[in-house]
Every structure is written in C-alpha cells, then in structure tokens.
Backbone as CSV, one residue per row, in Angstrom:
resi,resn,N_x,N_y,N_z,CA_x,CA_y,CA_z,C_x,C_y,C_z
1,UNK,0.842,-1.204,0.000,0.000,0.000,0.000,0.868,1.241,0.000
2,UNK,0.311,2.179,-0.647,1.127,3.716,-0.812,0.871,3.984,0.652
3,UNK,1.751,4.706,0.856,2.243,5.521,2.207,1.010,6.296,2.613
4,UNK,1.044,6.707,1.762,-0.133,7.985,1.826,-1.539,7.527,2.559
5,UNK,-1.660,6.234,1.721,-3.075,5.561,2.591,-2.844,5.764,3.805
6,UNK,-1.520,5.353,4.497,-1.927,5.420,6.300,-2.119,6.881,6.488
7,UNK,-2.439,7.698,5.850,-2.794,8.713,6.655,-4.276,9.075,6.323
8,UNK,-4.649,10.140,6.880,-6.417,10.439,6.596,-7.235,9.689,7.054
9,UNK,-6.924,9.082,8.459,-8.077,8.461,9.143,-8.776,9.423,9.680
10,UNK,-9.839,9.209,9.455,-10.903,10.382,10.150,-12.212,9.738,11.229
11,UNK,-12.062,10.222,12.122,-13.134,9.471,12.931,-14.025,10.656,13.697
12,UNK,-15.549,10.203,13.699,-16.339,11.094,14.278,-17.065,10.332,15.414
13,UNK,-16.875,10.833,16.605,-17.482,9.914,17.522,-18.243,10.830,18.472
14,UNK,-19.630,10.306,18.349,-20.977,11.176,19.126,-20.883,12.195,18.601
15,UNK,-20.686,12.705,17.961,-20.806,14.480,17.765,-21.981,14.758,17.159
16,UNK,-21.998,16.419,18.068,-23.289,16.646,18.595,-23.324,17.888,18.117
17,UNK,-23.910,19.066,17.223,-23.666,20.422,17.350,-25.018,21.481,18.050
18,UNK,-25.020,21.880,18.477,-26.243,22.909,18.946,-25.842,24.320,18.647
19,UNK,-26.617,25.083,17.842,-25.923,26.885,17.559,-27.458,27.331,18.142
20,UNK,-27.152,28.560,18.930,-27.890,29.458,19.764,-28.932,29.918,18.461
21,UNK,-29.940,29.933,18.859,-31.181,30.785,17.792,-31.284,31.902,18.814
22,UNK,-32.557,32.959,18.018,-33.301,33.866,18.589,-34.208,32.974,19.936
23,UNK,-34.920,31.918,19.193,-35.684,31.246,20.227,-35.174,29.807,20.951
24,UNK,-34.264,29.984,21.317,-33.143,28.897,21.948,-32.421,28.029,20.987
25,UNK,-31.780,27.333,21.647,-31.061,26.398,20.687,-31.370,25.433,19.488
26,UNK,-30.861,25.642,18.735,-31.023,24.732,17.433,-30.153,24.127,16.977
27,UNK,-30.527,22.630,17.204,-29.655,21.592,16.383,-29.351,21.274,15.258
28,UNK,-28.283,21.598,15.330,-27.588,21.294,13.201,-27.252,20.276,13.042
29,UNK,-27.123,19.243,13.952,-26.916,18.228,13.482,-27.133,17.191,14.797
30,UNK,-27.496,16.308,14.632,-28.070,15.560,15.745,-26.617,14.302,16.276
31,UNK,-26.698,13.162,17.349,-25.655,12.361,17.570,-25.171,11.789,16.348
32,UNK,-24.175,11.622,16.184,-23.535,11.431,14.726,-22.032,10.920,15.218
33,UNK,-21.768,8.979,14.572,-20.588,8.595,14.741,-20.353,8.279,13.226
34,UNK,-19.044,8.463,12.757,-18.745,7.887,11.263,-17.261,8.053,11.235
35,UNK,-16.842,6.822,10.663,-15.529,6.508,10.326,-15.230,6.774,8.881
36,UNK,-14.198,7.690,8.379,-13.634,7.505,6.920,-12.061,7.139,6.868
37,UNK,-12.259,6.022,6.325,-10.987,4.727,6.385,-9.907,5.954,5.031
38,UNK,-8.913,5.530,5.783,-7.643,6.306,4.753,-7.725,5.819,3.275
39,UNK,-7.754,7.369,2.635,-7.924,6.988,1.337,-9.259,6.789,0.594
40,UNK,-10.344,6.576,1.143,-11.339,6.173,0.789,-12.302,7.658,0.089
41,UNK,-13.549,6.998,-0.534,-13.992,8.497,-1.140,-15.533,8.228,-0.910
42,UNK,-15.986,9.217,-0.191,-17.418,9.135,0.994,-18.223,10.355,0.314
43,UNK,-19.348,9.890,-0.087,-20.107,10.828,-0.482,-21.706,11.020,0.849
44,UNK,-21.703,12.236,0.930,-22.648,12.666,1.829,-23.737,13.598,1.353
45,UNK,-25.007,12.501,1.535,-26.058,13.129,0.931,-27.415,13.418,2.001
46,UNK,-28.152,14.799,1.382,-29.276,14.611,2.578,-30.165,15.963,2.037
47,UNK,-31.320,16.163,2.300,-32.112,16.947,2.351,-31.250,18.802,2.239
48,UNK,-31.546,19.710,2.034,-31.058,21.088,2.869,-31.961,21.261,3.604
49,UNK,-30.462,21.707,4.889,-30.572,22.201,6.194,-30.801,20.623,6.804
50,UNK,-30.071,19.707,6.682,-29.652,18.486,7.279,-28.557,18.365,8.411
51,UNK,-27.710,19.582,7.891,-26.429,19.025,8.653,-25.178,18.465,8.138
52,UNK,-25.234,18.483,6.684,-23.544,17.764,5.661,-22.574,18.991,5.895
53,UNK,-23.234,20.183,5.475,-22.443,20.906,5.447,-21.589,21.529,7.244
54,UNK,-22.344,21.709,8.309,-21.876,21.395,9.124,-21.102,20.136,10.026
55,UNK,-21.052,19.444,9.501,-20.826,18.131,9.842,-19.379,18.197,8.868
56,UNK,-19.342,18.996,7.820,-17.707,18.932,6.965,-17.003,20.225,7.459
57,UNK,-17.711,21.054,7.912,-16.979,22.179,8.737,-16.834,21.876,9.924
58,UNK,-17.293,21.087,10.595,-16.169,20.253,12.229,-15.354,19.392,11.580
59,UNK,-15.424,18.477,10.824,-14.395,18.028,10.481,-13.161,18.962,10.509
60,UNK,-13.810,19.955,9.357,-12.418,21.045,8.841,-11.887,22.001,10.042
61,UNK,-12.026,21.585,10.958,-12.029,22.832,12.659,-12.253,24.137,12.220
62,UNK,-14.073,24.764,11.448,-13.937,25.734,11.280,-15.251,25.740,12.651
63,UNK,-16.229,24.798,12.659,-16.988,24.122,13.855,-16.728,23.974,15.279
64,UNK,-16.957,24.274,16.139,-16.570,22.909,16.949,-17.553,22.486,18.148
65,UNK,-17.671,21.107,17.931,-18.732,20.500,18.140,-19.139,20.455,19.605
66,UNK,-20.466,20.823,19.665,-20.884,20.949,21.110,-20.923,19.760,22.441
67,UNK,-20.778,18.478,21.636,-20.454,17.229,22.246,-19.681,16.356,21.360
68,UNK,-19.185,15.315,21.559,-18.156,14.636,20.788,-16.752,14.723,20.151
69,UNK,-16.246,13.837,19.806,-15.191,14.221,19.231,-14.599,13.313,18.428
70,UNK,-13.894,14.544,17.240,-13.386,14.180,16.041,-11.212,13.898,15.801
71,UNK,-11.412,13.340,15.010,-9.961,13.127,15.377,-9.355,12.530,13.583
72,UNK,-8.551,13.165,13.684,-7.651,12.791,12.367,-6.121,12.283,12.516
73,UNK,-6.285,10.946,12.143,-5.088,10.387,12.261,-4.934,10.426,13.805
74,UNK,-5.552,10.414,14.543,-5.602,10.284,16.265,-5.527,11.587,16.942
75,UNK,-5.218,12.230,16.008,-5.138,14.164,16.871,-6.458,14.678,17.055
76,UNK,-6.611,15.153,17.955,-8.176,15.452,18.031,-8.089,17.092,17.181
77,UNK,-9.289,17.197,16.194,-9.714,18.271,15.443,-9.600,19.663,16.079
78,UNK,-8.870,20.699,16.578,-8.908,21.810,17.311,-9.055,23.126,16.297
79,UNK,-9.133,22.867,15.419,-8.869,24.036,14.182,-8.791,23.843,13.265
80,UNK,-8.728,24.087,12.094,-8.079,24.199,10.901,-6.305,23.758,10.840
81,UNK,-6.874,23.116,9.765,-5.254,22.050,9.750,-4.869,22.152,8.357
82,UNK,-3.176,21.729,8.161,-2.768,21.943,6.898,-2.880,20.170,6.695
83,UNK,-3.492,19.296,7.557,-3.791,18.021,6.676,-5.313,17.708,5.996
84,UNK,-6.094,18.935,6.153,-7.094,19.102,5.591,-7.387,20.570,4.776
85,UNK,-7.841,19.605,3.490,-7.929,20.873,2.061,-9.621,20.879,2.341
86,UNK,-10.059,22.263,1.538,-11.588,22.267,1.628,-11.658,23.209,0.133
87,UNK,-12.954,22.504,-0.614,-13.338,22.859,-1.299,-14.887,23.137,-1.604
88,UNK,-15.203,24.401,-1.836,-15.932,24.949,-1.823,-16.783,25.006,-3.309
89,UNK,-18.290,25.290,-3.278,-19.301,25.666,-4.479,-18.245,27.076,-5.446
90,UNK,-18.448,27.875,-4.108,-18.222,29.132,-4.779,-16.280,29.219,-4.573
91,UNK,-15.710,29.459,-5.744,-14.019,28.896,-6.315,-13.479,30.209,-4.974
92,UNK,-14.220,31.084,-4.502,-12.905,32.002,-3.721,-11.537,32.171,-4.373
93,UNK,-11.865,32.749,-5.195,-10.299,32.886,-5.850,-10.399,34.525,-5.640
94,UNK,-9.085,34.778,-5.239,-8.778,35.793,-5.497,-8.346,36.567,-6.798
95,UNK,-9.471,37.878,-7.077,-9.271,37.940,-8.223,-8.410,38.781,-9.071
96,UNK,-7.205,39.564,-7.897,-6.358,40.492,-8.370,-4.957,39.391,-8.420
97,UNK,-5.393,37.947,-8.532,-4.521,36.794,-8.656,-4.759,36.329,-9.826
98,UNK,-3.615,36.224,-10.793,-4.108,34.880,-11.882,-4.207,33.358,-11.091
99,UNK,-4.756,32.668,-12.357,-4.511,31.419,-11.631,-3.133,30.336,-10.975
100,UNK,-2.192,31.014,-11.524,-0.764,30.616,-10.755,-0.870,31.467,-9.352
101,UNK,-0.902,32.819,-9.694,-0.569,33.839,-8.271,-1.986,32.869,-7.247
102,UNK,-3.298,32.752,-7.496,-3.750,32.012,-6.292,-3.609,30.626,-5.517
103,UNK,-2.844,29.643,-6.703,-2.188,28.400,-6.031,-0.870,28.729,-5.103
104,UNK,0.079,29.487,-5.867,0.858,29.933,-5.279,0.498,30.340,-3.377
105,UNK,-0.105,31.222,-3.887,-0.705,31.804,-2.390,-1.081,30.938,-1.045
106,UNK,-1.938,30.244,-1.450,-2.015,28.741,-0.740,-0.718,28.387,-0.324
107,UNK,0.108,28.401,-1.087,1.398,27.718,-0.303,2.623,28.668,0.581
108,UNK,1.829,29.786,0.372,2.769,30.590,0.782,3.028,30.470,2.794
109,UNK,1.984,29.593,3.275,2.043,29.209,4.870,3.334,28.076,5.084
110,UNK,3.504,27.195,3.785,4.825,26.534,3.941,6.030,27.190,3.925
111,UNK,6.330,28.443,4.102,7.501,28.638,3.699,8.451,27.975,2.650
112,UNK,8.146,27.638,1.372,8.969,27.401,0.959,10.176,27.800,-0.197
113,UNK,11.381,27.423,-0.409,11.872,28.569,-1.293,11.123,29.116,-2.320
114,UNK,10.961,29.913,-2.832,10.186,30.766,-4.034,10.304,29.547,-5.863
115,UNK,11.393,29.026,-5.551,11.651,27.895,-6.966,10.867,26.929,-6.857
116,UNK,10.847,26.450,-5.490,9.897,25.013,-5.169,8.330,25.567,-5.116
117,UNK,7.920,26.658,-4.460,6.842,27.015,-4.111,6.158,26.973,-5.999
118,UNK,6.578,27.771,-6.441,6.762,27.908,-7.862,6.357,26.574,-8.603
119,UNK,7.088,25.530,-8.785,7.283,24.532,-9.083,6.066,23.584,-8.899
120,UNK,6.186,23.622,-7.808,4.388,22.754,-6.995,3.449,23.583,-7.376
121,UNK,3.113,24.662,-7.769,2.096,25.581,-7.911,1.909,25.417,-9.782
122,UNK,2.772,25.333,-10.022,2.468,24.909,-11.895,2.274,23.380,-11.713
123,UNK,2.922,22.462,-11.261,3.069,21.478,-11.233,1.135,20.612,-11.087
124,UNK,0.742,21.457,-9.926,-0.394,21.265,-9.762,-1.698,21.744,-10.743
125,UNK,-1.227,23.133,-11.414,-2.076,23.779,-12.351,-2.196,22.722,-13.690
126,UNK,-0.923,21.868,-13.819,-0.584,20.951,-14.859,-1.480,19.849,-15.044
127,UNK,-1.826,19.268,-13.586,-2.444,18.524,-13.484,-3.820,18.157,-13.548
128,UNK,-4.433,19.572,-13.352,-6.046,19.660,-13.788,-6.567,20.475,-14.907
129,UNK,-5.157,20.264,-15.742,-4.676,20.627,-17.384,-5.403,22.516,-17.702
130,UNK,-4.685,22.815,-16.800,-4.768,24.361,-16.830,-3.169,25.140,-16.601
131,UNK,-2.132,24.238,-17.139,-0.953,24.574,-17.340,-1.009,26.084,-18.788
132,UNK,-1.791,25.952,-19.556,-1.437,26.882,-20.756,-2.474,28.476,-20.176
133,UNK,-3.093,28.012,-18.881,-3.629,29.233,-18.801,-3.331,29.833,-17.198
134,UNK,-2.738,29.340,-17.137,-1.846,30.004,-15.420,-1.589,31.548,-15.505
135,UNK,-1.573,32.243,-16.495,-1.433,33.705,-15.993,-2.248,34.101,-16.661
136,UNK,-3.539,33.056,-16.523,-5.341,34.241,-16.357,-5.305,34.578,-15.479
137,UNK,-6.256,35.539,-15.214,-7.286,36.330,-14.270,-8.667,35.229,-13.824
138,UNK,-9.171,35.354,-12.598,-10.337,34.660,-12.614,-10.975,35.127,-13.419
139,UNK,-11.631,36.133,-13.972,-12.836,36.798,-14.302,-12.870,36.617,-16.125
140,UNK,-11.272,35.808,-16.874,-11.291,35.321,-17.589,-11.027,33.646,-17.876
141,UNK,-12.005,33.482,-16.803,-11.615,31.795,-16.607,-13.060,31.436,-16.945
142,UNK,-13.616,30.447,-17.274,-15.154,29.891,-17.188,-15.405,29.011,-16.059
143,UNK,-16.319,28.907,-15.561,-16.712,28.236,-14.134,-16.086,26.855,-13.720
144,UNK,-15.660,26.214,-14.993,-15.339,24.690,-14.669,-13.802,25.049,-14.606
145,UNK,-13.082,25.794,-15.271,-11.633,26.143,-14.982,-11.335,26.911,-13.534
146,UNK,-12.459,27.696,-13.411,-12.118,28.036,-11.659,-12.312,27.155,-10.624
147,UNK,-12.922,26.168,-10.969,-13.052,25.294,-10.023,-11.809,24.194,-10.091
148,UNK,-11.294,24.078,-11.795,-10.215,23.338,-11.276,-9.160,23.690,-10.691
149,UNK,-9.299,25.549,-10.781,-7.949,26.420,-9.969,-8.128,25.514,-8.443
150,UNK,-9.116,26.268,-8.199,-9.269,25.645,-6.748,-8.832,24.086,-6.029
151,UNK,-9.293,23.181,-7.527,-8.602,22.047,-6.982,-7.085,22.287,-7.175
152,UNK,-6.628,22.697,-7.985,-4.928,22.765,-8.198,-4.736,23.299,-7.009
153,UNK,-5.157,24.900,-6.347,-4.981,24.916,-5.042,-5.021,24.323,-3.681
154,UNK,-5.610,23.444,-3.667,-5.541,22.440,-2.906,-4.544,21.226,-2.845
155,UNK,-4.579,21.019,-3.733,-3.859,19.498,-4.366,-2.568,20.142,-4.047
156,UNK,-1.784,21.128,-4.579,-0.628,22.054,-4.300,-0.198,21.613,-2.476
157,UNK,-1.187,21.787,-1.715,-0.968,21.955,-0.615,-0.913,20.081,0.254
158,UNK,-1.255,19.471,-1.052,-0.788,18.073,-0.281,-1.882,17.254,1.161
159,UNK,-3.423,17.451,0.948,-3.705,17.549,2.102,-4.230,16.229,2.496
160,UNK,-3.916,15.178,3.471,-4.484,13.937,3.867,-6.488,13.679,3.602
161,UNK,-7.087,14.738,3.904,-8.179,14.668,4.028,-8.728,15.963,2.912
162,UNK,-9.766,15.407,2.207,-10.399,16.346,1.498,-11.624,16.571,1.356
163,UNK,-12.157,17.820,1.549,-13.558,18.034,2.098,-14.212,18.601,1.183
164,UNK,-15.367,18.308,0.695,-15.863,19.044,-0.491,-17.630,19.567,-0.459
165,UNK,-17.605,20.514,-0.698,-19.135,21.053,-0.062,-19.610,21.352,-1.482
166,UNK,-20.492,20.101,-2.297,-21.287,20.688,-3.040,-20.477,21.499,-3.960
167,UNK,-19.283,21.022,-4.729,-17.976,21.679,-5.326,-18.253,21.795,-6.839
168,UNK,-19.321,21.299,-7.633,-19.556,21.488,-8.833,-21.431,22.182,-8.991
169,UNK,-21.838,21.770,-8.113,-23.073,22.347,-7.957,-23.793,23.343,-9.167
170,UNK,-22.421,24.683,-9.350,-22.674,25.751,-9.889,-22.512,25.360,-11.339
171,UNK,-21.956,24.322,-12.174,-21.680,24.098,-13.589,-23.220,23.775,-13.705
172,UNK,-22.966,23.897,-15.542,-23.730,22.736,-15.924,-23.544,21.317,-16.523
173,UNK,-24.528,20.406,-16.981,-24.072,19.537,-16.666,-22.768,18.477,-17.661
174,UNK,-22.884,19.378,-18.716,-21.345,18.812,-19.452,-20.017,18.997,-18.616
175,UNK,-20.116,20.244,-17.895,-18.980,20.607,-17.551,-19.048,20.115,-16.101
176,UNK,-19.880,19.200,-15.502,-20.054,18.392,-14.702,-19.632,17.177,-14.897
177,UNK,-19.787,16.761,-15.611,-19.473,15.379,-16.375,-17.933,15.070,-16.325
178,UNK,-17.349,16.613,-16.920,-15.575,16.459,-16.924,-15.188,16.845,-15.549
179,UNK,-15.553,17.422,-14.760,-15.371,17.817,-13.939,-15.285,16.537,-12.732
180,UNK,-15.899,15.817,-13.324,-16.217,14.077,-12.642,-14.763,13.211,-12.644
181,UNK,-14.683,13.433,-13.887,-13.989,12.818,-14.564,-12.157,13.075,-13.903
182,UNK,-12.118,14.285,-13.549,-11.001,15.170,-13.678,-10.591,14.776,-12.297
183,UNK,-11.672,14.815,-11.114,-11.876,14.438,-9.925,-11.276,12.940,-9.595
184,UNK,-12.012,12.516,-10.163,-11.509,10.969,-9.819,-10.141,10.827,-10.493
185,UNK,-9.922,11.170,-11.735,-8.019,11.097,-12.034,-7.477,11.134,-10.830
186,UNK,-7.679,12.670,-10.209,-6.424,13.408,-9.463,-6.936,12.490,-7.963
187,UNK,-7.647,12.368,-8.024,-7.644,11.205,-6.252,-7.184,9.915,-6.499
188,UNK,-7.322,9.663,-7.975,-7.134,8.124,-7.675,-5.209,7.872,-7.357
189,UNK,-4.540,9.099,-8.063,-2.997,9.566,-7.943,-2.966,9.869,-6.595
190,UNK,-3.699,10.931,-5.966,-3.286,11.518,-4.670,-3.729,10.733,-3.280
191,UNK,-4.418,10.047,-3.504,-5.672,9.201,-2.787,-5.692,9.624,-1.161
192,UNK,-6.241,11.108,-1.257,-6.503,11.447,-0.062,-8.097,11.113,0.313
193,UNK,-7.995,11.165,1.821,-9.678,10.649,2.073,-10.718,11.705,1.682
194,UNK,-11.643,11.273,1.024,-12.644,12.789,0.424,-14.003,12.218,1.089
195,UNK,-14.519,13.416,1.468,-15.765,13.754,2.115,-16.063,14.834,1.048
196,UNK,-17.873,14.206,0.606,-17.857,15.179,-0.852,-19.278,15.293,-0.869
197,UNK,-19.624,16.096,-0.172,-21.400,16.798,0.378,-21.739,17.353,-1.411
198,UNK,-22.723,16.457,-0.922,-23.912,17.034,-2.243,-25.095,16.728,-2.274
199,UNK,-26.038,17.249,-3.091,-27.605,17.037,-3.330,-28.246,15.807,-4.174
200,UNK,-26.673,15.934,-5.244,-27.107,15.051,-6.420,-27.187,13.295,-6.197
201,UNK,-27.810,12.695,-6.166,-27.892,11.694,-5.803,-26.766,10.949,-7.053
202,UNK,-27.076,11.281,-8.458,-26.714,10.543,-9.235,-25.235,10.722,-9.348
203,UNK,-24.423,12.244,-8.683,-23.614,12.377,-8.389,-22.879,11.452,-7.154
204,UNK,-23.297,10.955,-6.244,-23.003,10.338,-5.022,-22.755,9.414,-5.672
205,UNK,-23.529,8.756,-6.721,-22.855,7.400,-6.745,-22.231,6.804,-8.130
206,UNK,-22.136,7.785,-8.860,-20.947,7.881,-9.991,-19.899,7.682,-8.999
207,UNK,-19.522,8.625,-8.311,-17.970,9.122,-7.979,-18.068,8.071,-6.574
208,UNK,-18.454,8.188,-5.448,-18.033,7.094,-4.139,-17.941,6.026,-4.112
209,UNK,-17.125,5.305,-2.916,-17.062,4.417,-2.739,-18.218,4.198,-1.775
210,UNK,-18.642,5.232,-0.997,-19.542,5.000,0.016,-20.648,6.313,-0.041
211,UNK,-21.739,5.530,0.031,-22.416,6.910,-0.067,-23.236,6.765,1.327
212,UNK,-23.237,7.932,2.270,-23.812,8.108,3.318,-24.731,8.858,3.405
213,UNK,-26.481,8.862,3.721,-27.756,9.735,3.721,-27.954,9.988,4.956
214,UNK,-28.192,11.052,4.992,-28.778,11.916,6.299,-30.466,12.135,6.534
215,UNK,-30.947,12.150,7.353,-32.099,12.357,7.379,-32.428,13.850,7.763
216,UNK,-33.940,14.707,7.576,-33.945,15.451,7.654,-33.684,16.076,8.695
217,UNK,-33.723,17.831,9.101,-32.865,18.682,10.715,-33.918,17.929,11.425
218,UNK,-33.141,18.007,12.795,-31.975,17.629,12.983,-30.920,16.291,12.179
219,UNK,-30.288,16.505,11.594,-29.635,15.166,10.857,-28.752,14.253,11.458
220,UNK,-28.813,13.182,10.693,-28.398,12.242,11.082,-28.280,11.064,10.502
221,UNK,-27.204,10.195,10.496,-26.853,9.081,9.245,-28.132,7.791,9.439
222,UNK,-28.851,7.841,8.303,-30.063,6.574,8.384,-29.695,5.665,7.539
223,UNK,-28.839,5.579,6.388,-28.498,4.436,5.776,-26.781,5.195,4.985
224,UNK,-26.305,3.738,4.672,-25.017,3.125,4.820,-25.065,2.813,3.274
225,UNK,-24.674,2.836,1.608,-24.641,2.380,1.025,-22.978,1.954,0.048
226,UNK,-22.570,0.463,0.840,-21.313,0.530,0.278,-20.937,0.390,-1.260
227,UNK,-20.263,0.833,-2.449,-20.263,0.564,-3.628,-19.122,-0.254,-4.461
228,UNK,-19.312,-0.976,-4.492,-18.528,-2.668,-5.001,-18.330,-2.068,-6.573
229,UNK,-19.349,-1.530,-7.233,-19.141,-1.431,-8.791,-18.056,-0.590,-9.365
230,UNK,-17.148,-1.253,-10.818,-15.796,-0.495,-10.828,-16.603,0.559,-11.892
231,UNK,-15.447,2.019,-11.308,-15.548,2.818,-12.530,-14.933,2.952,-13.794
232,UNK,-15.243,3.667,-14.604,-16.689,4.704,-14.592,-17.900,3.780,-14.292
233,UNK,-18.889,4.223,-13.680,-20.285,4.138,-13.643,-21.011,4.538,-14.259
234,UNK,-22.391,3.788,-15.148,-22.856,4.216,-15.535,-24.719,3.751,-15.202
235,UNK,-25.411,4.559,-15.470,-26.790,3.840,-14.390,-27.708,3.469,-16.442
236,UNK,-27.953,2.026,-16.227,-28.133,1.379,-17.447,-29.206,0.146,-16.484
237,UNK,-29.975,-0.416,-17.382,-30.507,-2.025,-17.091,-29.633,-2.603,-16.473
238,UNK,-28.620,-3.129,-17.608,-27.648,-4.027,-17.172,-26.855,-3.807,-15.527
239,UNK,-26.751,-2.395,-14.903,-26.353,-2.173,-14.485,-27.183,-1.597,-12.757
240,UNK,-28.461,-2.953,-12.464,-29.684,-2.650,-12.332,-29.573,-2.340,-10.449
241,UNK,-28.188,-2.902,-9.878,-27.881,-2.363,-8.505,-27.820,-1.150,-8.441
242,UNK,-27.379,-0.071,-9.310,-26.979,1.266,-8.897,-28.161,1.918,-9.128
243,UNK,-29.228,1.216,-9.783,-30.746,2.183,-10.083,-31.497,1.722,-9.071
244,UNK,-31.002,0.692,-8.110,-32.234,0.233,-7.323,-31.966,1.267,-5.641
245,UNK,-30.290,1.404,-6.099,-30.020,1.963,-4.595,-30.248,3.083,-4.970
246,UNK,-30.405,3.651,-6.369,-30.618,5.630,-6.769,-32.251,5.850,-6.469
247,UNK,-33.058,4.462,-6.716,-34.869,4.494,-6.325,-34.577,4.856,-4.590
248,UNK,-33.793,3.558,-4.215,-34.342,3.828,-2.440,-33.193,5.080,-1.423
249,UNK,-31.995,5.933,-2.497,-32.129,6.854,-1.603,-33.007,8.200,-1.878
250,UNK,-33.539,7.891,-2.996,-34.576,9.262,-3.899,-36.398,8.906,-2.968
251,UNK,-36.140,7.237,-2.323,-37.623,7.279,-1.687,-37.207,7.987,0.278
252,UNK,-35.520,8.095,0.696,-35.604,8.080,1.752,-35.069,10.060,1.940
253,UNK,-35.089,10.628,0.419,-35.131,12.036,0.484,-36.313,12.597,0.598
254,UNK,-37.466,11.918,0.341,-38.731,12.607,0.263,-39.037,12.818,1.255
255,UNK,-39.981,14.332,2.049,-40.009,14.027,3.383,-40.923,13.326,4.511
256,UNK,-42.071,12.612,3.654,-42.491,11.448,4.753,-41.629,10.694,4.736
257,UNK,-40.987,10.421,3.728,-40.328,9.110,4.137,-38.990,9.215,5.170
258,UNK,-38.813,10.724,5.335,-37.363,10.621,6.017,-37.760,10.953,7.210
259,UNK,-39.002,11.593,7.494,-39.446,11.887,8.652,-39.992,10.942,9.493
260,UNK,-40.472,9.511,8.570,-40.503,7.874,9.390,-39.486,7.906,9.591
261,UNK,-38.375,7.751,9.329,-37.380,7.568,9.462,-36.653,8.117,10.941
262,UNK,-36.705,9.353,11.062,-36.322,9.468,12.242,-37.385,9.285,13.191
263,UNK,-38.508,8.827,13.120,-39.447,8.765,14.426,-39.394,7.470,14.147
C-alpha cells in the first residue's frame, strides 16, 4: 500500500452540534458517529438544512462540536489544519490573482523557497490541465476552470483529508461530467480521504465508494450504502444495482419518508 493511505483516518465519535437561535437552541446536526478509512472516497447526501455541510466544517475545525469528538489520524480536530484541504461551491479565488498567483498563495504558509513554491504551484495547475492558462485572471476563466484552480490549489498543498461542499453544484451539466472525470483522475494519484457533500444523488454514486444519507434537521446518518461497482459508472438495465439503490435513496429524500425515518 502507498504511504499515503496510512494517513487520513478520520473518525467522528458522538458528535453533537447545537448553535444558539433567537428562540433557543437549534440543532444542526443531531448524535452522529462515522468513520472515513484512509484513502477512501465518501459521499454525503441529505435533504437542505440536514447538517452535511456542518458536519464537513467540524471536520475542517472551522466548527466545533458541542459534544463529541473528532480526530484525524488520532489528533483530536482543534482548528483548521494543513492536513485538511476544503473545497468549496463558490471557487474564492482571489481575483487580483491569476490562476498561478492564487495556487501559489495557498502555499505561501509553507515557507517554501520561491523555486519550489513555484514549481508545486504549476506542477499542480498541470495537473487539472490548466498549465497553458496560469497567468489568467479569474474573471477570464469559465466556471469549470475556476473550479479546477481551486482544486490545483488544494492538491498544491498536499492535504491527507479532502472536504468538499457541493464543489460542482454551480456548472452545468457537461462541464459536470468532466469535472467528474477530472476528480476521480487526481484522487485516484493523490488518494486522499474525500468527504464530498452534495444534493445530487446521481452524483453520489458515480464518484463514491460510500455513499452516506442523512435524514432530515436535525440530521443524522439513516443508511449506509457501500459501492462494489468499478468505474466509470454508468446507471443502465444491465447495471440494475446502482438504479435500485438511486430508487431507495430518492424514496428516503422525500419528506415522509425521512421523517418515518427518524421517528
């Protein structure tokens, strides 16, 4: 096994979040234990206003959780860490940066010499084949190239765990498709553990190995679906497991059915 696998164990045990309302407390996310095995690629799906997206911001220590605790690689979660990358809907690029000057930037917390920093920062732009356009501007990039800035920015930074909130959301769906595509290359090389929050069901289970459903707020994990089938995926007859598990998590999004669910 690559080296790399032993790292990015991620473990969530009891965690609990409560944020203060106007009219007392409100739960964002209800008791919640889940393991993501090093390396592995976990897709997290659920209603809005479930709880994925909070539930990937304790991970990322931008959270921190009102009971329980999280731990990476055995360190317990206290903050924001350079072994966790996060990727976002909206690319945050800075836009008085081309797309080299904002990978770059990212790395500028390593200290490292200006040749190497350099080096890893194209190196990475290379890789999500935006090497010929590194000294754009965002605002002359199209939506699926800013998003791969963002992954080059990340990837640049080397991070055990990768967190992804709903990260293509904003394309459409050709440039979803490559964007799929582009994704799974660069993990299957880097094979950091990905946590990869989204709506799309049909998205969850193209790309994971595991797809995990939440039930509606307060949330909370109600089913487990592990995925055996090699990629690419494609949802066909022949191919009649991945349409039966896309029927029963599309019957456990609806909300009687998720609301049996938690009662």
């Amino acid at each position: 096994m690559d080296s790399k696998q032993l790292h990015g164990d991620v473990r969530i045990n009891d965690v609990a979040i409560t944020f203060k309302g106007k009219q007392g407390p409100v739960t964002a996310l209800d008791t919640t234990t889940l393991r993501l095995l090093p390396g592995t690629f976990t897709a997290l799906i659920g209603p809005s206003g479930c709880g994925k997206s909070t539930l990937m911001n304790a991970i990322g220590g931008f959270v921190e959780p009102s009971s329980g605790a999280i731990t990476i690689d055995g360190s317990a979660v206290r903050g924001p860490s350079e072994k966790v990358g996060v990727i976002f809907q909206q690319y945050a690029l800075f836009p008085w940066f081309t797309a080299l000057g904002n990978v770059r930037f990212a790395l500028r917390r390593f200290g490292l010499p200006k040749a190497e920093e350099m080096d890893r920062a194209r190196a990475a732009l290379s890789e999500v084949g935006l090497d010929q356009h590194a000294g754009k501007f965002p605002q002359e990039l199209s939506g699926g190239m800013k998003q791969r800035v963002a992954i080059a920015r990340t990837l640049a930074c080397e991070p055990k765990v990768l967190l992804m909130d709903e990260p293509f959301g904003a394309l459409d769906a050709q440039t979803r498709i490559g964007m799929h595509e582009l994704l799974l290359k660069v993990w299957e090389r880097h094979r950091a553990t990905v946590l990869f929050v989204t709506h799309d069901v049909d998205e969850a289970l193209l790309l994971a190995d595991d797809v995990r459903v939440m039930s509606h707020a307060p949330g909370r994990l109600i089913r487990h679906y592990p995925l055996s089938q090699p990629r690419p995926r494609a949802f066909s007859r022949s191919g009649s497991e991945l349409l039966d598990i896309r029927e029963e998590i599309l019957g456990l999004l609806r909300p009687q059915k998720a609301l049996a669910e938690v009662h």
